[in-house]
C-alpha positions in Angstrom: -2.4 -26.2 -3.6 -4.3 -23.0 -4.7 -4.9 -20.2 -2.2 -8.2 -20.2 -0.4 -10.1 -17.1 -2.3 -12.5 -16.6 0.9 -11.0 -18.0 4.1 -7.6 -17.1 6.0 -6.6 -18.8 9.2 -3.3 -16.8 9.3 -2.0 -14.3 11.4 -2.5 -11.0 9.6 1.3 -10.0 8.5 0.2 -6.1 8.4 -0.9 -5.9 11.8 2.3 -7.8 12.6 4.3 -5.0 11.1 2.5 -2.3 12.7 2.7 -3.7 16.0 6.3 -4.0 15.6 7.4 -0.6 14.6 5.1 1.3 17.1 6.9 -0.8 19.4 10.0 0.2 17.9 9.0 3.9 18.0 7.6 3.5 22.0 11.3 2.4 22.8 12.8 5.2 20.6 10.4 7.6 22.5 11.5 6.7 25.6 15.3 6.9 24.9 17.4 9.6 25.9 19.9 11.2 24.0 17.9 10.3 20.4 19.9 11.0 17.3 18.2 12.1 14.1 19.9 9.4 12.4 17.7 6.7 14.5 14.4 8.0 12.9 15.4 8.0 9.0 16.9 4.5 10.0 13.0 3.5 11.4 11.5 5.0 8.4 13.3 3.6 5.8 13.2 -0.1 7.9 9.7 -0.1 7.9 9.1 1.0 4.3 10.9 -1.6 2.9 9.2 -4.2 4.7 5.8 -2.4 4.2 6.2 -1.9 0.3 8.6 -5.4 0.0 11.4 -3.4 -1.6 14.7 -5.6 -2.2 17.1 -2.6 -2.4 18.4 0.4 -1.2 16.6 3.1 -1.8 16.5 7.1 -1.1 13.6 8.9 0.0 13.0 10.4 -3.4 13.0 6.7 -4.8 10.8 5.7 -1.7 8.5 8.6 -3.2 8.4 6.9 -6.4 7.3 3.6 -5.1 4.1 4.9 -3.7 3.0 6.2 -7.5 3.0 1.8 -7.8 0.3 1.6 -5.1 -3.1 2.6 -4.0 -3.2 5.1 -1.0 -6.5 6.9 0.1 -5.2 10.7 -1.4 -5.5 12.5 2.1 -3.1 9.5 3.5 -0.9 9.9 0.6 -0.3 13.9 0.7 0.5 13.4 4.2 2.9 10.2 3.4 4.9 12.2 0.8 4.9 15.5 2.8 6.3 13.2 6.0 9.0 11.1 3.7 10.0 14.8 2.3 10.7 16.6 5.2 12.7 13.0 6.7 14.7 13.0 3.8 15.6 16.8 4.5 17.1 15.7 7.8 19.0 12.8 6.6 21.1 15.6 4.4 20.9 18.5 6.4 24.2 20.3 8.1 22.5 21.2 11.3 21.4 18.0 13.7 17.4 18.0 14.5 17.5 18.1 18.7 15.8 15.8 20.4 12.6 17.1 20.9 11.9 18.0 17.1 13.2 14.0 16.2 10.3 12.9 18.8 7.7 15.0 17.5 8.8 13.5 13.7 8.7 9.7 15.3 5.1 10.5 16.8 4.0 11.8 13.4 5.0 8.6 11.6 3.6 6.6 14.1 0.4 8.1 13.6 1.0 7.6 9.8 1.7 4.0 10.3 -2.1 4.1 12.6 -3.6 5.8 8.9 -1.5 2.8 6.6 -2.7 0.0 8.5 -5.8 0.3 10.3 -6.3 -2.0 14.0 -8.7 -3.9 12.2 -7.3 -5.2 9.1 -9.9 -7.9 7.5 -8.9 -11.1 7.8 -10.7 -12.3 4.4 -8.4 -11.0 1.5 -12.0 -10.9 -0.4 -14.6 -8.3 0.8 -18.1 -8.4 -0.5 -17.6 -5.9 -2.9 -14.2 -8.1 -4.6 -15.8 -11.4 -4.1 -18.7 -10.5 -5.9 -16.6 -9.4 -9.1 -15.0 -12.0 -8.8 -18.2 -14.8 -8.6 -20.1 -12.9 -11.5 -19.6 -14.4 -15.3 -17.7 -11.7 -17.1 -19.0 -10.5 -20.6 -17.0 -12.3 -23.3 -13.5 -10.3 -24.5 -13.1 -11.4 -27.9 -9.8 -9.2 -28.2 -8.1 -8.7 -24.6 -5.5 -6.1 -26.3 -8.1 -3.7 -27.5 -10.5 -4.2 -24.8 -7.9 -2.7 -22.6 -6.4 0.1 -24.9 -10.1 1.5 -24.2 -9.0 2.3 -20.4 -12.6 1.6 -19.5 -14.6 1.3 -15.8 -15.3 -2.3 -18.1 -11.6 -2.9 -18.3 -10.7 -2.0 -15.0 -13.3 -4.6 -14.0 -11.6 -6.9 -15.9 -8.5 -7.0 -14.4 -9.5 -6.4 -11.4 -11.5 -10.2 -11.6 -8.2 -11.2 -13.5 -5.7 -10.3 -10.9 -8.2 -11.7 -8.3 -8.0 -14.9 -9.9 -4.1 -15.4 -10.1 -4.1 -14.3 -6.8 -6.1 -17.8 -6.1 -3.4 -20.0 -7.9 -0.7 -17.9 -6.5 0.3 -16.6 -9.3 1.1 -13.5 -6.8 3.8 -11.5 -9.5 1.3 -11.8 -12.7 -1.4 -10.6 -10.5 0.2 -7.6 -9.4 1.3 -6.5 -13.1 -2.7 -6.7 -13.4 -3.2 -5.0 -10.6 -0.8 -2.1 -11.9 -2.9 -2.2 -14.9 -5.9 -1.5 -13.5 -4.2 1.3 -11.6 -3.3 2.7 -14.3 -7.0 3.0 -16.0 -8.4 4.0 -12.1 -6.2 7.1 -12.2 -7.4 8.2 -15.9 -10.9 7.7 -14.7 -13.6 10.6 -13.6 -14.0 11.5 -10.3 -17.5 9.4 -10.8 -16.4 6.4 -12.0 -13.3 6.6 -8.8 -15.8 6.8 -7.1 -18.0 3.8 -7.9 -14.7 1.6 -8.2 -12.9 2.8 -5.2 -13.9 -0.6 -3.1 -12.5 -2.4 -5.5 -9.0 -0.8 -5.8 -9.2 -0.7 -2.2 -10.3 -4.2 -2.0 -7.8 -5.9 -4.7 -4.9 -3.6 -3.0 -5.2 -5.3 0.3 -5.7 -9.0 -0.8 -2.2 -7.9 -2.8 -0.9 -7.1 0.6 
């Protein structure tokens, strides 16, 4: 049966995830004697669920896996800056006390606040997506070039695209769209991000 485009009655997996590892980080807060070892351990846990990763991965590799999705770019420095300096303590001769590995689990927990905000829509479709999606789209008479273009048209395009897999399911084909579009959004001017930033956004979180 194909995905409801407009309605969801289930319990938002994101906030799930995020209620989880602050929990995870209150207990680890409260603990005495803290190893640095216990926070690159709660970092790496709730990456992998957060980004669906299937193996196991470094920090640098954990990098990498953030240039395959959309982050608001004040979020993202910060993210990178945060995974860095964990990934210096998971190699690093001298052991972090405990005070420094607290002040490190309260910074991620107030990344995790910045990933996934306390009110996380529960219609994958906001206004913005679900009126891309209902519009008719202009007639591409040759997908392949239309897309070599890398235009705000083609991003459009598989924006709607991805959006409709996403309806049937088709979950994998609609991220490789969604990649796609990516892909044009970061070539585009700071104009054009701008007027198709809701849309990123928008298709990013339905993905989630």
């Amino acid at each position: 049966m194909a995905l409801s485009l407009f309605k969801s009655k289930k319990k938002n997996p994101l906030l799930e995830l995020k209620t989880n590892f602050l929990h995870r980080i209150d207990f680890l807060l409260g603990k005495q004697g803290l190893k640095d070892e216990e926070l690159y351990h709660v970092v790496k846990d709730f990456f992998k669920q957060y980004l669906h990763l299937d193996y196991e991965f470094t920090f640098e590799e954990l990098i990498e896996e953030f240039d395959k999705v959309y982050l608001d770019p004040d979020v993202k420095q910060e993210l990178i800056q945060f995974i860095s300096d964990v990934g210096l303590i998971e190699f690093s001769e001298n052991a972090y006390n405990e005070r420094e590995v607290k002040e490190f689990l309260k910074s991620f927990a107030w990344l995790i606040d910045r990933l996934i905000p306390l009110k996380v829509k529960e219609n994958f479709f906001d206004p913005e997506l679900k009126k891309i999606v209902e519009e008719k789209p202009s007639e591409v008479v040759k997908e392949e070039e239309f897309l070599k273009q890398e235009t705000p048209q083609a991003f459009k395009y598989l924006v709607r695209e991805a959006s409709k897999e996403l309806s049937n399911n088709n979950v994998e084909k609609a991220k490789a769209l969604y990649l796609k579009a990516l892909q044009i959004y970061n070539k585009m001017s700071d104009k054009d991000k701008a007027e198709n930033y809701k849309l990123l956004r928008a298709l990013y979180n339905m993905l989630r």
